[in-house]
BAFI-3210 file (N, C-alpha, C; in Angstrom, 3 decimals, decimal comma, padded with zeros to 6 digits):
// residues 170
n [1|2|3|4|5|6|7|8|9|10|11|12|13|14|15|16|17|18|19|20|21|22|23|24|25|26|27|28|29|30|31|32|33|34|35|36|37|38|39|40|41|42|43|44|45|46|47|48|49|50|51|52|53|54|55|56|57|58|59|60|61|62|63|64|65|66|67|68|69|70|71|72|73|74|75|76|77|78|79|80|81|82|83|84|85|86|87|88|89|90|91|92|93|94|95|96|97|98|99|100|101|102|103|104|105|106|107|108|109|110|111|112|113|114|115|116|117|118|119|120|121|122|123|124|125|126|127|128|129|130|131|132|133|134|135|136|137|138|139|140|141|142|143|144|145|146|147|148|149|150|151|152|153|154|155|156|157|158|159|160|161|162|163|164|165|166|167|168|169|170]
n.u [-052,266|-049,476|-048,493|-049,082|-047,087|-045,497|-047,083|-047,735|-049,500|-052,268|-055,266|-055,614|-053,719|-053,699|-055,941|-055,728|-053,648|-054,848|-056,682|-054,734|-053,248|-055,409|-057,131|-057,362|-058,696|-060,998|-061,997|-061,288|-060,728|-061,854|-063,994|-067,753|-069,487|-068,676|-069,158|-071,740|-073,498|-074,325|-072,930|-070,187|-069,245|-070,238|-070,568|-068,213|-066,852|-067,671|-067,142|-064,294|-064,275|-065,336|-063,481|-061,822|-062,789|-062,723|-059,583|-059,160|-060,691|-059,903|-057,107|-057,859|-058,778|-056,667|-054,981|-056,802|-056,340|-053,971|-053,667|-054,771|-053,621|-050,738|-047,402|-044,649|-042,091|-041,105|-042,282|-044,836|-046,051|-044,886|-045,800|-048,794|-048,371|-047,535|-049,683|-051,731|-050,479|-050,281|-053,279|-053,625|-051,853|-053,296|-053,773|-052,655|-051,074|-053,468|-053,804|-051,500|-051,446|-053,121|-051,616|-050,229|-050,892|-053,373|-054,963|-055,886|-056,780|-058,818|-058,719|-056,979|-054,420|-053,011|-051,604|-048,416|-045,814|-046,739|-047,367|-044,733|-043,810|-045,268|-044,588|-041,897|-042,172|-043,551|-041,640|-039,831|-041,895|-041,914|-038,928|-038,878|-040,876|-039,590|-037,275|-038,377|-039,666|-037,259|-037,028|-035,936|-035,128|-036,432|-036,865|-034,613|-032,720|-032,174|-034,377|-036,586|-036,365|-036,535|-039,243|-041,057|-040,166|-040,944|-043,790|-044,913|-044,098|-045,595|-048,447|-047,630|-046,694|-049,679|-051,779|-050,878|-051,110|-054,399|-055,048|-055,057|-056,849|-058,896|-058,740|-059,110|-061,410|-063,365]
n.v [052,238|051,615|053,007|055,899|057,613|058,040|059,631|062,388|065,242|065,906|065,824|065,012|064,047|061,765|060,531|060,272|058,232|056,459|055,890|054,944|052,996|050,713|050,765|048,624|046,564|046,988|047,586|045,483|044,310|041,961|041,349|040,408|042,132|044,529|043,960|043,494|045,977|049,026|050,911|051,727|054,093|055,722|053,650|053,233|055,638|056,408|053,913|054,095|057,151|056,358|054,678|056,465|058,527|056,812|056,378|058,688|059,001|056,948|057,876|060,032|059,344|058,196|059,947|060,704|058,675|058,536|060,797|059,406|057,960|056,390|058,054|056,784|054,851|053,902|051,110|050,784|052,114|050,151|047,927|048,461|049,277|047,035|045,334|046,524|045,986|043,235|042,892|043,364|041,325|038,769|039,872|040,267|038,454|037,693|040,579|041,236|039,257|040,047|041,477|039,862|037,649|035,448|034,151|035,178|037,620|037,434|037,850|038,312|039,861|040,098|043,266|043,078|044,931|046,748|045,884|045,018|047,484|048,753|046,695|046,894|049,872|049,036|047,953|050,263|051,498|049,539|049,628|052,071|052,576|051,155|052,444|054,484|053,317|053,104|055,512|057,692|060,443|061,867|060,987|059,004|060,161|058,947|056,409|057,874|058,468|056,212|055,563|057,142|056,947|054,528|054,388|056,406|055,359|052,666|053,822|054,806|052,814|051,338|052,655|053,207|050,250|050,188|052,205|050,920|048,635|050,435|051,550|049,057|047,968|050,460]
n.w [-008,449|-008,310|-010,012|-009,656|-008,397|-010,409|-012,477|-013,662|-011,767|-013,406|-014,338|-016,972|-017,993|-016,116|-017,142|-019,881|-019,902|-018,221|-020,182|-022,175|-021,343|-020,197|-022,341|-023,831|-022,637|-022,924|-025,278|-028,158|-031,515|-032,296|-030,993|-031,611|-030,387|-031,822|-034,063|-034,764|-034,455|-035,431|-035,996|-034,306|-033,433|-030,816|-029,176|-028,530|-028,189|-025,016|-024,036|-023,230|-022,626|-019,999|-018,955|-018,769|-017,103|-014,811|-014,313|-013,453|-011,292|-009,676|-009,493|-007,668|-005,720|-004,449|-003,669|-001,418|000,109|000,661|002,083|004,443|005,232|007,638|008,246|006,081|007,560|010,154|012,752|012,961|010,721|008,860|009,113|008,763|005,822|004,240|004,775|003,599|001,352|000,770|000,558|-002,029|-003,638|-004,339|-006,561|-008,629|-010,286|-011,928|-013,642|-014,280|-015,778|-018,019|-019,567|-020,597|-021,919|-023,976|-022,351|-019,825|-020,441|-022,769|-025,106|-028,766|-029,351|-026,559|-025,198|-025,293|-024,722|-023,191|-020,978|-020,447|-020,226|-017,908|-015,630|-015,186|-014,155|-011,555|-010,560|-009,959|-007,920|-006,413|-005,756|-004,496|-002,398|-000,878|-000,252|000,922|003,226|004,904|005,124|003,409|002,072|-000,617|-003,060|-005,526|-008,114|-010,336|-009,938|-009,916|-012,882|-014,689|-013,714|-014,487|-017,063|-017,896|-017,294|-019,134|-021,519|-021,030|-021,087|-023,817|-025,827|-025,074|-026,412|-028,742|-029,316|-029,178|-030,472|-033,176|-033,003|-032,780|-035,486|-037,025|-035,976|-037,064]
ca.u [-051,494|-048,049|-047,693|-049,607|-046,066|-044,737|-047,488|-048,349|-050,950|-053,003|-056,379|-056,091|-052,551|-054,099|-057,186|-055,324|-052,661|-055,669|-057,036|-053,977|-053,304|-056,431|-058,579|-057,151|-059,719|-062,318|-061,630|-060,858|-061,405|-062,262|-065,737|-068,370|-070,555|-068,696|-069,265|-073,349|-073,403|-074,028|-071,896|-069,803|-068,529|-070,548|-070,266|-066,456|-066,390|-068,712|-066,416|-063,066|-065,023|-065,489|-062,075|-060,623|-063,443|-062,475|-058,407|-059,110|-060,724|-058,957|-056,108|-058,018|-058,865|-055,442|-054,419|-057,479|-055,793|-052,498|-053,624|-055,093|-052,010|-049,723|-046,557|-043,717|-040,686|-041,287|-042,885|-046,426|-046,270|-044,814|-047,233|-049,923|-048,267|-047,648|-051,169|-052,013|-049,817|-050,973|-054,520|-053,133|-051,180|-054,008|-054,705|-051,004|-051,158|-054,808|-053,760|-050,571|-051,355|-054,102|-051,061|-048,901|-051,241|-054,711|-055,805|-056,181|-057,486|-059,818|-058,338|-056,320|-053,324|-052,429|-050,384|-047,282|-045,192|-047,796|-047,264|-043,277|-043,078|-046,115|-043,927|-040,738|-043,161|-044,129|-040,381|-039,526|-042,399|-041,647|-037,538|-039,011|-041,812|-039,082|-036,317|-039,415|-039,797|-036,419|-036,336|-035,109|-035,955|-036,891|-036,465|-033,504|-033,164|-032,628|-035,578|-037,690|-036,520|-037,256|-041,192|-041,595|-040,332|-041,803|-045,569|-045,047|-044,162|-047,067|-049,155|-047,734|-047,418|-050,831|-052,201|-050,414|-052,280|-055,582|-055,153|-054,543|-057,682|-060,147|-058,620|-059,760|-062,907|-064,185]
ca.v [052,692|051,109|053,616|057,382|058,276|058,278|060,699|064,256|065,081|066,770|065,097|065,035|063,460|060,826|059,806|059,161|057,634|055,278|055,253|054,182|051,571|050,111|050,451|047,318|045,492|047,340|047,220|044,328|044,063|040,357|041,343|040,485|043,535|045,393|043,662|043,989|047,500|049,603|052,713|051,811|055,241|056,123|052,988|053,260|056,962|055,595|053,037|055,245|057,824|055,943|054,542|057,978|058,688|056,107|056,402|060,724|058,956|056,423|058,883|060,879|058,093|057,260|061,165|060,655|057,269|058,733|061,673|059,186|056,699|057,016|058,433|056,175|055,053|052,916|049,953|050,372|051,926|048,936|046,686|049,222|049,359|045,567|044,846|046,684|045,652|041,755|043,068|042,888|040,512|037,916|040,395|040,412|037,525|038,259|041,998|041,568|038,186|040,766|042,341|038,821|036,443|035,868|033,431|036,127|038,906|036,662|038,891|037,810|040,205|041,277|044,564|042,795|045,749|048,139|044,703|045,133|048,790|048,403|045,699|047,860|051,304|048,479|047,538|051,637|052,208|049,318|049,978|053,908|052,340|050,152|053,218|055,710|053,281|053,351|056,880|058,143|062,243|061,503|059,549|058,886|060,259|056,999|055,819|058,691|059,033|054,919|055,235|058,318|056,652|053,078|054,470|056,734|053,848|051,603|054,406|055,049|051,527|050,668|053,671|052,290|048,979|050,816|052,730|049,580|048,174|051,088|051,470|047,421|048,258|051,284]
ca.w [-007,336|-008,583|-011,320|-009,375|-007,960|-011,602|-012,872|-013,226|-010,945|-013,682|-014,181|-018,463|-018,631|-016,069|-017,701|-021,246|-019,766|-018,454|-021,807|-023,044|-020,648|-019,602|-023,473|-024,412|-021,842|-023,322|-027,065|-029,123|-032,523|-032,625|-030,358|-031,894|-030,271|-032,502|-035,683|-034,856|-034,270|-037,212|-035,847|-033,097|-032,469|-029,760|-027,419|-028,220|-027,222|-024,209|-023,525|-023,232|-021,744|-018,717|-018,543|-018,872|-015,605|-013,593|-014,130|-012,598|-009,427|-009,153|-008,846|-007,067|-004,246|-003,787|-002,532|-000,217|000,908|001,172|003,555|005,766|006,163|008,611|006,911|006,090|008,603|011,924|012,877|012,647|009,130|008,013|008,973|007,684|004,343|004,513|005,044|002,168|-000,334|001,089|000,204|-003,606|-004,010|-005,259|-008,108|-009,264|-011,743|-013,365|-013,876|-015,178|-017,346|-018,948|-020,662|-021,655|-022,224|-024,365|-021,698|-019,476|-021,329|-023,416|-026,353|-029,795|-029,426|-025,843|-025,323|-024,111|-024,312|-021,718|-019,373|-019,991|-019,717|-016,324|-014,863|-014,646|-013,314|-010,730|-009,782|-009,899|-007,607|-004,824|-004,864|-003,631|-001,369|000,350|000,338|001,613|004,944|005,502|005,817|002,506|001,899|-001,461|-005,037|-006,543|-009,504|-011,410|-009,956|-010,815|-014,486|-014,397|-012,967|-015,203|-018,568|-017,896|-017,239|-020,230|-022,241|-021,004|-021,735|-025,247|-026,456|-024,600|-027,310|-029,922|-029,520|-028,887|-032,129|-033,956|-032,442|-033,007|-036,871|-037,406|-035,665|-037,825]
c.u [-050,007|-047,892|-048,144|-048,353|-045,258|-045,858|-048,141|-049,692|-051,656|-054,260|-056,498|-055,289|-053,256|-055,336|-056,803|-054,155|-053,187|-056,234|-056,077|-053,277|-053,793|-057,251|-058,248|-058,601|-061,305|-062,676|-060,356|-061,509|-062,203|-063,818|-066,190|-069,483|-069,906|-068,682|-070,977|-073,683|-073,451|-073,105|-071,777|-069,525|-068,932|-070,345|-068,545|-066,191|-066,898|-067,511|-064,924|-062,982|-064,621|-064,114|-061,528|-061,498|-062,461|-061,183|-058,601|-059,479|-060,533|-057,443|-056,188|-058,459|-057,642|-054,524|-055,284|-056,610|-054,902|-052,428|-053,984|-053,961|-050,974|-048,649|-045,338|-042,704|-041,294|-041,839|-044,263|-046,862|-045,934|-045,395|-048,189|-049,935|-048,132|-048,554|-051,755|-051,861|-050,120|-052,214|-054,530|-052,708|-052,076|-054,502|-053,558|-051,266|-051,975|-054,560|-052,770|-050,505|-052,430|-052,883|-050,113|-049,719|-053,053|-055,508|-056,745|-056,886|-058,619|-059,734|-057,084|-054,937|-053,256|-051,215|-049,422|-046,529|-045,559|-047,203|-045,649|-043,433|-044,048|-045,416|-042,380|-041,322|-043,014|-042,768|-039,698|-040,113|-042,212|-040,218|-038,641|-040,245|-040,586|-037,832|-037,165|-039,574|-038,817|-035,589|-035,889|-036,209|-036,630|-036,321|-035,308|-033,449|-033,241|-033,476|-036,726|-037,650|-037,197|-038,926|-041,301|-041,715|-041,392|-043,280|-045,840|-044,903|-045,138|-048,092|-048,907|-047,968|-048,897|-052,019|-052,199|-051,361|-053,624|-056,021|-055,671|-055,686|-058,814|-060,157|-059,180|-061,284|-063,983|-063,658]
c.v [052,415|052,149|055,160|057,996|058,668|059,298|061,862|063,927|066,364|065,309|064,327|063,978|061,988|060,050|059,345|058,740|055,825|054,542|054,003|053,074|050,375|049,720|049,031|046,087|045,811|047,264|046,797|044,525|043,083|040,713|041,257|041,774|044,390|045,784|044,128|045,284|048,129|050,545|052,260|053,019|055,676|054,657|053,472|054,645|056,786|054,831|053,804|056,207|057,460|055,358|056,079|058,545|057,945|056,078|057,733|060,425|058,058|057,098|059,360|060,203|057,561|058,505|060,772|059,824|057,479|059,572|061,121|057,960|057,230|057,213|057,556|056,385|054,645|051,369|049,732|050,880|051,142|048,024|047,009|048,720|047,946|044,747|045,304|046,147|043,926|041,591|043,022|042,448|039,374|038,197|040,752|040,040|037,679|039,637|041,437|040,082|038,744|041,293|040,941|037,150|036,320|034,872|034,623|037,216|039,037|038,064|038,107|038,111|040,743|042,205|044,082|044,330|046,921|047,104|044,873|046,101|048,814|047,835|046,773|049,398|050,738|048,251|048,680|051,629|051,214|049,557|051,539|053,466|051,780|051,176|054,271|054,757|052,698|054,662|057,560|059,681|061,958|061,058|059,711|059,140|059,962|056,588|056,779|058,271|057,083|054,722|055,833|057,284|055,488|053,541|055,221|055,956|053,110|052,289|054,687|053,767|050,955|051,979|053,380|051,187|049,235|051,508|051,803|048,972|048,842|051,804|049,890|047,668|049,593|051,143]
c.w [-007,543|-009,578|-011,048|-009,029|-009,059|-013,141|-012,804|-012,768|-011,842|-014,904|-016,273|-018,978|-017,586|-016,250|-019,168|-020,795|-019,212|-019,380|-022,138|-022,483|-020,445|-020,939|-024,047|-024,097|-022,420|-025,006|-027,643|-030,164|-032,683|-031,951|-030,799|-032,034|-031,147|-033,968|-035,586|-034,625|-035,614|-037,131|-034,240|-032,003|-031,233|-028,694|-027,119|-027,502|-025,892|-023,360|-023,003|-022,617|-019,650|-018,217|-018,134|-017,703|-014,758|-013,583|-012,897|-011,409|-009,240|-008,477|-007,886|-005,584|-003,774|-003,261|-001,876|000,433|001,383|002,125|004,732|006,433|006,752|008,094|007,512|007,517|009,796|011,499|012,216|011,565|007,944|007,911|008,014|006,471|003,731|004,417|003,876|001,224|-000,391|000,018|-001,412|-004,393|-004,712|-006,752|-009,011|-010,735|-012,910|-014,365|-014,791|-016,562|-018,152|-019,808|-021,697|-022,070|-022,528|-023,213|-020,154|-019,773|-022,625|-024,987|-027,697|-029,209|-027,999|-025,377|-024,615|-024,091|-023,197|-020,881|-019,172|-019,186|-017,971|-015,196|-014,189|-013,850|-012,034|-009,965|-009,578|-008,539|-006,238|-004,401|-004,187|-002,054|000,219|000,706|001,412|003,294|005,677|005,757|004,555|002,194|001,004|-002,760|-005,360|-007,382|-010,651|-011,617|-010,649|-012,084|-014,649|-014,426|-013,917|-016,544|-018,672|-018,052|-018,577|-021,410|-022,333|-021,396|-023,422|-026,258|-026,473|-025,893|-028,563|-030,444|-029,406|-030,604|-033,423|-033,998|-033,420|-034,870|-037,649|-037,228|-036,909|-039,122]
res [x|x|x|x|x|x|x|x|x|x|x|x|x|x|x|x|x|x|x|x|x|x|x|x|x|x|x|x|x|x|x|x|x|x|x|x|x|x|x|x|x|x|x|x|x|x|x|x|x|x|x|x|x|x|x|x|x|x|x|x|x|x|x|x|x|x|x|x|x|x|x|x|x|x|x|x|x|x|x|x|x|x|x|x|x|x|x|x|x|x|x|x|x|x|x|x|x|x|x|x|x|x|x|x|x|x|x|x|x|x|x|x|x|x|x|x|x|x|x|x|x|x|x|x|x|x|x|x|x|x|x|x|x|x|x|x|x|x|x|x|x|x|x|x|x|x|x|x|x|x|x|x|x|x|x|x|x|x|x|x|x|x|x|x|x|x|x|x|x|x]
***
């Protein structure tokens, strides 16, 4: 949800942009399961697969969410949105120490640069949250180019390191 306002709403670009974000959590070289395996390829396509599912409705659950919230600007959509963003705040640290730290991510190498470029998407996407419920028409176009590059970034580096991964692995 910190990084849907900074991409195309077309279902292909956000399922490898999950790939290339998210496959880190799912493939590591160091795993064992994938030293016992005689032919990984299929869990790995399997595995990637389902990431690249669950990024398209994840997306796709967060237009539902957005048609049913009350739309930015007053009082009681600040609470709303307030209450929300509360509701995620305990999952801050785990999430984002999955990209800067192996204690977290119970992984050798994790993708710091997806957690840089993620982290800045994330500081793109609350300056626009906090100009949107004070009324602002729409994005800046700083901020846009900002959300845009950063998530494309976390997605390309987070690819990068994925690559890197599934070339060790096979």
């Amino acid at each position: 949800m910190l990084t849907r306002e900074w991409i195309p709403d077309n279902p292909v670009v956000v399922g490898a942009g999950a790939v290339g974000i998210g496959g880190f959590a799912l493939v590591e070289a160091d795993n064992p399961d994938f030293v016992i395996l005689v032919d990984p390829r299929v869990d790995l396509v399997l595995l990637l697969g389902l990431l690249f599912l669950f990024g398209v409705a994840l997306h796709r659950f967060d237009h539902v969410l957005e048609r049913r919230l009350p739309p930015a600007g007053g009082t009681g959509s600040t609470v709303v949105y307030s209450l929300i963003a509360a509701l995620g705040v305990p999952f801050l640290i785990p999430t984002f120490g999955n990209f800067f730290t192996r204690e977290f991510c119970f992984c050798e190498s994790p993708p710091v640069w997806t957690g840089v470029f993620l982290l800045a998407a994330a500081a793109a996407t609350i300056g626009w949250w906090l100009l949107d419920l004070r009324g602002a028409g729409s994005k800046p176009p700083r901020l846009q180019r900002l959300g845009l590059v950063s998530v494309s970034a976390a997605a390309l580096a987070g690819g990068v390191h994925l690559v890197g991964q599934l070339i060790r692995i096979l």
